[in-house]
C-alpha positions as CSV (number, residue, x, y, z in Angstrom):
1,X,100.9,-99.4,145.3
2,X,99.8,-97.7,148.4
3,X,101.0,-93.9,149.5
4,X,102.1,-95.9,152.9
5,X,104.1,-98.9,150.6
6,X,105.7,-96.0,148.1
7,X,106.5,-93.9,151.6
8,X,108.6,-96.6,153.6
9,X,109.9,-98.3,150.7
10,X,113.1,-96.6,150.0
11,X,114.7,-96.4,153.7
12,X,113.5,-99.6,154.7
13,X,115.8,-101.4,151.9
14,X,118.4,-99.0,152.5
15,X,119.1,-100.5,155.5
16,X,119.6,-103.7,156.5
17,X,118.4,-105.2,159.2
18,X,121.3,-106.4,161.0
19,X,122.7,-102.9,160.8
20,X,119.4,-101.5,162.5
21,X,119.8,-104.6,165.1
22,X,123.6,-103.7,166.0
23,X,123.1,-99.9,166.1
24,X,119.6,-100.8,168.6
25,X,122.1,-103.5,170.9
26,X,124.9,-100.5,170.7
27,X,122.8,-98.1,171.8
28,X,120.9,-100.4,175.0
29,X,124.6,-100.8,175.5
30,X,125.4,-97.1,175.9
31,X,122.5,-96.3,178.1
32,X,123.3,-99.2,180.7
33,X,126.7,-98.3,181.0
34,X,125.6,-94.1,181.4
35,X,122.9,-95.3,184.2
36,X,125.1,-97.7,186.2
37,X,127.9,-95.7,186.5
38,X,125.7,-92.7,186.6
39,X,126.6,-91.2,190.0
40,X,130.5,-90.9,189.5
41,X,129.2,-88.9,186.0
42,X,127.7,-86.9,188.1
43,X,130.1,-86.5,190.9
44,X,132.6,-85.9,187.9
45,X,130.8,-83.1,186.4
46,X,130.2,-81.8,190.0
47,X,134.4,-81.3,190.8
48,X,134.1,-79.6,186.9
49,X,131.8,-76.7,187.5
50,X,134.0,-76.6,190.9
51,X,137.4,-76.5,189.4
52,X,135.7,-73.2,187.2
53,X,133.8,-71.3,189.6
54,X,134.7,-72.1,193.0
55,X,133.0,-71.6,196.2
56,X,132.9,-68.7,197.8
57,X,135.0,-69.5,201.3
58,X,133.2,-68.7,204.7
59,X,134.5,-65.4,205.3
60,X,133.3,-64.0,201.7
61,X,129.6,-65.7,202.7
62,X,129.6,-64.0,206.0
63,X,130.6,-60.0,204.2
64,X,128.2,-60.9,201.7
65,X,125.5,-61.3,204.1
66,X,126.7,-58.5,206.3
67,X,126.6,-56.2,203.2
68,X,122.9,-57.5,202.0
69,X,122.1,-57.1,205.8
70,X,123.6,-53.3,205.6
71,X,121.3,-52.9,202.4
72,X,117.8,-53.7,203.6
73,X,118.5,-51.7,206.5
74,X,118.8,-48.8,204.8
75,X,116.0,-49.2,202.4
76,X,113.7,-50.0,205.7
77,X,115.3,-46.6,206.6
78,X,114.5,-45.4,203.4
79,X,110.9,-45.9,203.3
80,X,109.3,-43.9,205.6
81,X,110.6,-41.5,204.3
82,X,109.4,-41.9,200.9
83,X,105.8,-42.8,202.1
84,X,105.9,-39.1,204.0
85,X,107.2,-38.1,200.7
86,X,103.8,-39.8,198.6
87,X,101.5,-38.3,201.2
88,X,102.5,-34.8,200.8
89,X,101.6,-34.8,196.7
């Protein structure tokens, strides 16, 4: 007997076929059903993430901005100062 006969001989006689043929058709079942109703999936997992972490309203975006803004103003501030400060050494 051949090392490929004595390899695949044990699981292909534990299974029978029809068993491999129903769990194939079950599964070709399974992924038509995901990709046609794919987009309300989506849209579902979508309003999920939403429902736990929420998006921040308007006014929240704008002080966010306006305290980023605030930032890089002061580190452009900031760095003249430190270059005068690296020419000096």
């Amino acid at each position: 007997m051949s090392f490929a006969d004595t390899l695949f001989q044990a699981p292909l006689t534990a299974v029978p076929f029809a068993h491999l043929v129903t769990g194939m058709v079950q599964l070709t079942v399974l992924g038509a059903v995901l990709m046609f109703f794919r987009p309300l999936l989506i849209g579902i997992a979508r309003a999920l993430v939403l429902v736990v972490r929420p998006r921040p309203t308007k006014d929240q975006l704008a002080a966010r901005r306006k305290l980023n803004a605030a930032k890089q103003a002061d580190l452009e501030l900031d760095t003249p100062s430190v270059r005068a400060m690296g020419s000096r050494s």
